[in-house]
C-alpha positions as CSV (number, residue, x, y, z in Angstrom):
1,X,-24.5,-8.6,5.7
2,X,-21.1,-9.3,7.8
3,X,-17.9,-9.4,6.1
4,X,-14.6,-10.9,7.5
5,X,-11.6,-8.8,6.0
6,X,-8.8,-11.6,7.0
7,X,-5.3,-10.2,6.7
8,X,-2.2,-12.3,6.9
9,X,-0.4,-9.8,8.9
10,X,-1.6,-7.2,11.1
11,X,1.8,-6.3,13.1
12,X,3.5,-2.8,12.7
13,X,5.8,-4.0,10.1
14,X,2.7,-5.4,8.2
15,X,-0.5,-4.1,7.8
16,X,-0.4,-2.3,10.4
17,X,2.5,-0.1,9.8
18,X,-0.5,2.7,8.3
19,X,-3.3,1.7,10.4
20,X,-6.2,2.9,8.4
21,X,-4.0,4.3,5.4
22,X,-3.3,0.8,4.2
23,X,-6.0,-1.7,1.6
24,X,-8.2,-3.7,4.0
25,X,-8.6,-0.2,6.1
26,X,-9.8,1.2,2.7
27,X,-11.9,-2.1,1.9
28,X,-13.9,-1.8,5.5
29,X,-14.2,1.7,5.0
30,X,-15.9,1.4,1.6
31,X,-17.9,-1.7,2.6
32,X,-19.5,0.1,5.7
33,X,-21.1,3.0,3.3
34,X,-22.7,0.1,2.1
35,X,-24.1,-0.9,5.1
36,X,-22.3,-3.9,5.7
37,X,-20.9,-4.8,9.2
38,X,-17.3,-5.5,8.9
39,X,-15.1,-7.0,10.7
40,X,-10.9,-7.9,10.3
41,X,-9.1,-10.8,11.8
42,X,-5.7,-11.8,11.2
43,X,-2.4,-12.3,13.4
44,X,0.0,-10.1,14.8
45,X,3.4,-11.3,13.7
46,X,6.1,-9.8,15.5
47,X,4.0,-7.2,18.3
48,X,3.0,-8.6,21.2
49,X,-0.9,-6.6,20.6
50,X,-2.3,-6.4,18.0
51,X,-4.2,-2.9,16.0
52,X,-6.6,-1.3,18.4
53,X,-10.4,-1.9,17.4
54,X,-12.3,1.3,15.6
55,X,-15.8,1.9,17.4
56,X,-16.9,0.8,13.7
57,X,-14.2,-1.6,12.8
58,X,-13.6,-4.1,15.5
59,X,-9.8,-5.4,14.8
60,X,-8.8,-9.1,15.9
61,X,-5.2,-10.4,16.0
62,X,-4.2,-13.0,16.7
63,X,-0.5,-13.3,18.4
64,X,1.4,-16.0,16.6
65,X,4.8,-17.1,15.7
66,X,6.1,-15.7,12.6
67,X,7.6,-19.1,11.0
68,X,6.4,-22.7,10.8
69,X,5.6,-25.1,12.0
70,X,4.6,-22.9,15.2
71,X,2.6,-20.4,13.4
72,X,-0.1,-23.2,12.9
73,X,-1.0,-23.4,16.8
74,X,-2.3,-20.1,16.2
75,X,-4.6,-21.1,13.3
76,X,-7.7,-22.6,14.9
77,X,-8.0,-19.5,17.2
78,X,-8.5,-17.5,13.8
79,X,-10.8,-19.7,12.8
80,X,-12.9,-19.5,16.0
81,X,-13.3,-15.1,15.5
82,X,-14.0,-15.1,11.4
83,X,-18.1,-14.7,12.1
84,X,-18.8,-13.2,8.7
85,X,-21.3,-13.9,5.9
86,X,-18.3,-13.2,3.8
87,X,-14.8,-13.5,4.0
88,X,-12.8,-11.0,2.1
89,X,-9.2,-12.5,2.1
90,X,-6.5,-9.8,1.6
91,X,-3.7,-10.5,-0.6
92,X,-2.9,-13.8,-1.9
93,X,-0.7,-15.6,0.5
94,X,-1.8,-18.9,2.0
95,X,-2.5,-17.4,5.6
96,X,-5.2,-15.1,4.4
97,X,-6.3,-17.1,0.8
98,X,-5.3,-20.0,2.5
99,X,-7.7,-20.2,5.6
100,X,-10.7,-18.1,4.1
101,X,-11.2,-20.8,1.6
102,X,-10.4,-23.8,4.4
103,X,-12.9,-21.8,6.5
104,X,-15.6,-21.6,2.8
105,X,-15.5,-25.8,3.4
106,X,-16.5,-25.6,6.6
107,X,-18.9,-22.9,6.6
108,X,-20.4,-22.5,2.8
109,X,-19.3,-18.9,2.6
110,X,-18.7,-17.1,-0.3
111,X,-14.8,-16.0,-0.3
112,X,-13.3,-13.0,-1.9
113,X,-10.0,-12.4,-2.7
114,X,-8.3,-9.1,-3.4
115,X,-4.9,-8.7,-5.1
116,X,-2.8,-5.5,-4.3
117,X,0.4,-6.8,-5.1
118,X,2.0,-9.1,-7.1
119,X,3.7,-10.8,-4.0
120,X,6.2,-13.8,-6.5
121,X,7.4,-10.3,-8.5
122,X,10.2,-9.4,-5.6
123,X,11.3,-13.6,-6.1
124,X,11.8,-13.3,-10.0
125,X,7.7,-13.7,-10.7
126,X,7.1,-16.3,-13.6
127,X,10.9,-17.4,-13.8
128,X,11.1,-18.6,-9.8
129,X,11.2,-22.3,-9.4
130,X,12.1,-24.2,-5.7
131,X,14.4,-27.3,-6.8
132,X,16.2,-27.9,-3.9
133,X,18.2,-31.6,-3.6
134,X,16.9,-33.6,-1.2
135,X,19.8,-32.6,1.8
136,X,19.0,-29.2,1.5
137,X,15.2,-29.6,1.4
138,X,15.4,-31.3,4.6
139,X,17.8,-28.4,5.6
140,X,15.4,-26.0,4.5
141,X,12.1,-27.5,6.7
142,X,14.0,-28.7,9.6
143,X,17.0,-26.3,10.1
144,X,16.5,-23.8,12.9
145,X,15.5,-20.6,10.7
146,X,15.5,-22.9,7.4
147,X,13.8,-21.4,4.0
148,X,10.6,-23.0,4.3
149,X,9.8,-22.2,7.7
150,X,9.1,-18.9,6.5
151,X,5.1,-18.8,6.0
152,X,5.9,-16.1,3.1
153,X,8.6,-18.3,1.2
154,X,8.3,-18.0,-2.6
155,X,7.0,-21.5,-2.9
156,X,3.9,-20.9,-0.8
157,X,2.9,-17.5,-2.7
158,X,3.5,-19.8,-6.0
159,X,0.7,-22.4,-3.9
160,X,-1.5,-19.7,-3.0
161,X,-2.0,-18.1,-6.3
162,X,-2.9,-21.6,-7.8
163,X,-5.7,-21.0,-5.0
164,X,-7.4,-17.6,-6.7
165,X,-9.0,-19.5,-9.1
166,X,-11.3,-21.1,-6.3
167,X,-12.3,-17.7,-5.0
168,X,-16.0,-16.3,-6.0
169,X,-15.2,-13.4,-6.7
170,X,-11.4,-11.3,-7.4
171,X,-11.0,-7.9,-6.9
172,X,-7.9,-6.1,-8.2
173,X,-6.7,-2.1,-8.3
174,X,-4.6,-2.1,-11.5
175,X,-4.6,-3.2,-15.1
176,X,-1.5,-5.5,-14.5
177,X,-3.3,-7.2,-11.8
178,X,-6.6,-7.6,-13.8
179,X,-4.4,-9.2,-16.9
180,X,-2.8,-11.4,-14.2
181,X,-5.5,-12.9,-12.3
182,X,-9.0,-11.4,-14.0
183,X,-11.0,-9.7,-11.4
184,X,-13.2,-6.6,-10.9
185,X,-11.4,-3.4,-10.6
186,X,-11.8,-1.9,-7.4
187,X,-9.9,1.8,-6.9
188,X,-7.6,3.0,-3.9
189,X,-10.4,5.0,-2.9
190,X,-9.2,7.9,-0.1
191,X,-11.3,9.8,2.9
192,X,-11.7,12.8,0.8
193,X,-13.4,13.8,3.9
194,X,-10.3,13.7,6.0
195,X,-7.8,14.3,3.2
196,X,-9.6,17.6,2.6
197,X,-7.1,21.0,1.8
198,X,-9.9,23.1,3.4
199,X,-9.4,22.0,6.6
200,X,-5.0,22.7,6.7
201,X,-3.0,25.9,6.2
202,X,0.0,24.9,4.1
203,X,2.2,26.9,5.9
204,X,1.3,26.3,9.7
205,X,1.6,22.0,8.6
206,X,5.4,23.1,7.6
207,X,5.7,25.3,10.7
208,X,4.7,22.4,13.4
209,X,7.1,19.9,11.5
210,X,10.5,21.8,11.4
211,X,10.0,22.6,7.7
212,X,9.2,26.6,7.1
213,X,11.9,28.3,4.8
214,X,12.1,25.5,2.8
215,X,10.2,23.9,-0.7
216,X,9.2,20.4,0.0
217,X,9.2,17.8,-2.0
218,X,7.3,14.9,-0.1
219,X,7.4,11.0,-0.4
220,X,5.1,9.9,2.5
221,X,6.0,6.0,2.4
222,X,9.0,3.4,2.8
223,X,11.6,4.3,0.4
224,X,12.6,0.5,-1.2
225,X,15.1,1.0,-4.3
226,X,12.3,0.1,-7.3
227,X,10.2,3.2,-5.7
228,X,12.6,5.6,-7.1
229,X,13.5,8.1,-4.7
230,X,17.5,7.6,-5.3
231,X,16.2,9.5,-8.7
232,X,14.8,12.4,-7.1
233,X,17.9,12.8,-4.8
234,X,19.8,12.6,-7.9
235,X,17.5,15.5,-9.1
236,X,18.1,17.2,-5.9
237,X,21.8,17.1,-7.0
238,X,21.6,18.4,-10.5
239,X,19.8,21.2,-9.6
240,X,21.5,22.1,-6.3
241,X,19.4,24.2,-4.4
242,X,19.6,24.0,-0.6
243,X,16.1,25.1,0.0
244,X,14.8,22.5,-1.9
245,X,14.3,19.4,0.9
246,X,13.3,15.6,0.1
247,X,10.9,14.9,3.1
248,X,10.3,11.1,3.6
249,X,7.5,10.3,6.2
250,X,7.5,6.8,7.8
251,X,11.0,5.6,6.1
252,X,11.0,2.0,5.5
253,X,11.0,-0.6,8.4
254,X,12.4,-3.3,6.6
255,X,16.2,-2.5,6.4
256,X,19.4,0.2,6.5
257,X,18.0,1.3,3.1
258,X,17.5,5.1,4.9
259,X,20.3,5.1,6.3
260,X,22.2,4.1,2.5
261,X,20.0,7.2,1.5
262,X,21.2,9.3,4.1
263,X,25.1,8.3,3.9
264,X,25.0,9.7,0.2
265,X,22.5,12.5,0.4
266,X,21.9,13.4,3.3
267,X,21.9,17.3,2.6
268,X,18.6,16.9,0.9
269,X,17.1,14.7,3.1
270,X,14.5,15.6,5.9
271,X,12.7,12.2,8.1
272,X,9.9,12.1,9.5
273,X,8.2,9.5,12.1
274,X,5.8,7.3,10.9
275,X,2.8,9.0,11.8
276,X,-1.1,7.5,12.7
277,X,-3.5,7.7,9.7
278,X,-5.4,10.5,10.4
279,X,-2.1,12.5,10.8
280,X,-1.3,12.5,7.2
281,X,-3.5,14.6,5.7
282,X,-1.9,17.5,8.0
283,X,1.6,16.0,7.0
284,X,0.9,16.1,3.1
285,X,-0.8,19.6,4.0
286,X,3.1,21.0,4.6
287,X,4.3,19.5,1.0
288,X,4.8,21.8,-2.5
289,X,5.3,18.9,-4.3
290,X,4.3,14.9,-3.9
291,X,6.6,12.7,-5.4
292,X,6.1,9.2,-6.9
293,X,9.1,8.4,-9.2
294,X,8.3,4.7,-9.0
295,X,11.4,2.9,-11.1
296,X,10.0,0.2,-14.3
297,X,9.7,-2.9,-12.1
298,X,7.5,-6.1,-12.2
299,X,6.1,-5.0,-8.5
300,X,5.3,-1.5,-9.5
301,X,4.0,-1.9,-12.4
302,X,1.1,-4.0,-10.4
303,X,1.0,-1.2,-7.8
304,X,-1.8,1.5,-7.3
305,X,0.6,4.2,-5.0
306,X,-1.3,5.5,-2.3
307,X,1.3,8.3,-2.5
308,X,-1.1,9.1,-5.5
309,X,-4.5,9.9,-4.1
310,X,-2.9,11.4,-1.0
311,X,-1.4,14.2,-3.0
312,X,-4.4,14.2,-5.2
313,X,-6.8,14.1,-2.5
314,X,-5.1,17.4,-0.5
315,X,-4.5,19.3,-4.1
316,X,-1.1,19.3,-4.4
317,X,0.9,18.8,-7.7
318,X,1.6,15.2,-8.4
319,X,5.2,14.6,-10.0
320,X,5.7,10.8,-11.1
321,X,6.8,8.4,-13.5
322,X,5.2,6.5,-16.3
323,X,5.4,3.3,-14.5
324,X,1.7,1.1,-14.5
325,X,-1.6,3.0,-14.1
326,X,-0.1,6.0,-13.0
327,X,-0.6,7.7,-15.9
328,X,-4.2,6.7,-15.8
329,X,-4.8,7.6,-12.6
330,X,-3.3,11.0,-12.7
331,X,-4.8,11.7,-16.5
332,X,-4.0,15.1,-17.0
333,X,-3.9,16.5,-13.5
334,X,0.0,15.2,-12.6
335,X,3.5,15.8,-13.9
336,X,4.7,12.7,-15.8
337,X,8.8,11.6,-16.1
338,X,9.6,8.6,-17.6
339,X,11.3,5.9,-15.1
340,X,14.7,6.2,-13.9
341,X,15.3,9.8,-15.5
342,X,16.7,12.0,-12.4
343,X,17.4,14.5,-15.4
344,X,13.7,14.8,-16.1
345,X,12.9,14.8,-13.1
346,X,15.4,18.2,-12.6
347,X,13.5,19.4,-15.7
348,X,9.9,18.8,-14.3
349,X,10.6,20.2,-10.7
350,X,12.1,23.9,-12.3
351,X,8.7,24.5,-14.4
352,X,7.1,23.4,-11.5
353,X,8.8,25.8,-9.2
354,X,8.6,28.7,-11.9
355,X,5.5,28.8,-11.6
356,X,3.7,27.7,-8.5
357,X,0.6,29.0,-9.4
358,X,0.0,26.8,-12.4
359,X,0.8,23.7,-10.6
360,X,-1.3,24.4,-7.8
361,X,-4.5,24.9,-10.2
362,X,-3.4,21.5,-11.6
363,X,-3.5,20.1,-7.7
364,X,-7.2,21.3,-8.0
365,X,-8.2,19.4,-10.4
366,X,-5.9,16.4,-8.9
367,X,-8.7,16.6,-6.2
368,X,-11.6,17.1,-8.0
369,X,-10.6,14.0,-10.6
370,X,-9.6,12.4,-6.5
371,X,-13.5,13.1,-5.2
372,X,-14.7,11.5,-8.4
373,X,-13.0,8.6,-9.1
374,X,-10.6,7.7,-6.5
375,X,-12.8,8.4,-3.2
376,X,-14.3,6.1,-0.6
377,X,-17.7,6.6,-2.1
378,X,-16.0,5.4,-5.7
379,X,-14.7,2.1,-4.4
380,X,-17.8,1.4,-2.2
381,X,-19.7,2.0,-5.5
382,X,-18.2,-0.8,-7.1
383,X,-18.1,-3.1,-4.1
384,X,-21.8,-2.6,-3.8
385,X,-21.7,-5.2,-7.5
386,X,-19.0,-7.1,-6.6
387,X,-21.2,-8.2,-3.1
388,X,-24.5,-8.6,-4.6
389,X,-22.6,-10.6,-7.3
390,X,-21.4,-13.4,-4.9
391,X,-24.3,-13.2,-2.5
């Protein structure tokens, strides 16, 4: 069986910003341990090439403009590379939902969707409506960079999830998701194989990156305000230590938000370059302490961190806030805060600290509950249903 992963944006500031970190990397993974050939077509937004094909994945994008009415040139040439048996759309957004199922009319095959986001949550979810007057509609579709040339405008996402229903099969990676949209739960899995402690020495990993002499606390991902990291810096100034460090790997590529981060707390804070996939698990090696102090918001609570699994996955103690499935993912193996509490955060980074030891056995059996529930072979496991189900 051949399966088309279509993915609405495959540039640097999409997709792929985390080449193979990112879900319809993890997907292709998973679906090649059960034997399926995969393949993943979308377009390349704002790069002039596209991801670089794996020897098992080849990768197809598309070049295309990132607004309309240009970006639809570039449709049909999609259309001509999807090849597969079935096409796996990724996320719901009418340039991935949208064309697998135009693509099901033509060709009779089975579509799946999966959810990873709740993409109308950043637009004010449930309460966003478009009522425009009819001047500034017409502003908005025919003004040089007018609202509803962008392909991702609120009103489109609103389309598109109208659309899931007419998907065979959902597939989801959190309980908020599931409520939202039904759907089979399908786990983050991570390369245990790769993101394996074994194979790193702690404290070479924070000798190549600049970091000996100090205790790292790591957020490998694009620091956005709802993720929480102004807590931890806020923890960082309660307890005021100077060799306790705030390492953010990748930084976000959407704004100045590091740099507002930096302006304010820049003492604490150590960046790093956004780093290829099979870097990380030598970059998380370097870390004490992972930190996922995601803030009580409508788009993390339908979030599955990968922050999680990769601190899980390389045995390091987990610190993060009771904010969606966390707690379910982490069970007992993690440190738990509730949201927004810098103070509690303060709290849980000193008994960490006091005694290294006992959080370090606790990263253990992070990876042990990682390898069983939260691995490649996990999410393959349940992909093997969710295929024979709409085959």
């Amino acid at each position: 069986m051949k399966v088309s992963i279509i993915v609405s944006d495959l540039s640097s500031q999409g997709a792929g910003r985390w080449g193979g970190a990112v879900r319809p990397f993890l997907l292709a993974k998973a679906l090649k341990k059960i034997d399926c050939e995969v393949e993943i077509v979308g377009f390349s937004r704002r790069d002039k090439e596209g991801l670089s094909s794996s020897p098992d994945v080849p990768i197809i994008a598309i070049p295309t403009h990132p607004s309309y009415p240009k970006f639809l040139a570039s449709v049909p040439k999609l259309f001509g590379h999807i090849t597969g048996d079935v096409i796996y759309a990724y996320k719901v957004k009418l340039p991935s939902l949208g064309i697998a199922l135009l693509h099901k009319i033509k060709s009779g095959c089975p579509v799946i969707v999966d959810i990873d986001d709740w993409e109308l949550s950043w637009n004010g979810g449930d309460e966003y409506q478009y009522k425009p007057s009819i001047f500034q509609l017409l502003k908005d579709i025919l003004e040089p960079g007018g609202a509803l040339q962008n392909t991702d405008h609120s009103i489109y996402l609103k389309w598109a999830e109208k659309l899931v229903a007419k998907a065979d099969a959902v597939t989801i990676h959190t309980r908020f998701l599931q409520s939202r949209f039904g759907g089979i739960m399908v786990p983050n899995g991570k390369d245990t194989t790769l993101f394996d402690p074994g194979r790193y020495e702690p404290h070479q990993s924070r000798v190549n990156y600049g970091l000996e002499g100090y205790r790292i606390l790591m957020f490998p991902g694009a620091p956005r305000p709802y993720k929480g990291v102004e807590d931890v810096l806020m923890a960082l100034d309660l307890i005021d230590q100077s060799d306790l460090k705030l390492v953010i790997v990748g930084g976000s590529p959407y704004d100045n938000y590091d740099d507002i981060l930096m302006e304010k707390w820049g003492r604490w804070i150590i960046k790093l370059p956004n780093f290829p996939a099979e870097k990380m698990p030598e970059i998380v090696a370097a870390a004490h302490v992972i930190v996922v102090p995601q803030r009580d918001h409508p788009a993390t609570r339908a979030q599955f961190p990968l922050k999680l699994t990769d601190g899980m996955a390389m045995a390091k103690p987990v610190l993060a806030s009771r904010v969606g499935d966390i707690p379910e993912i982490l069970g007992d193996t993690g440190y738990l805060v509730e949201p927004n509490s810098p103070e509690q955060i303060a709290d849980t980074l000193k008994l960490i600290f006091e005694d290294l030891d006992v959080a370090n056995h606790r990263g253990l059996q992070a990876r042990q509950r990682c390898v069983e529930l939260y691995s490649i072979e996990a999410m393959a496991n349940v992909l093997s249903n969710v295929m024979d189900q709409v085959m």
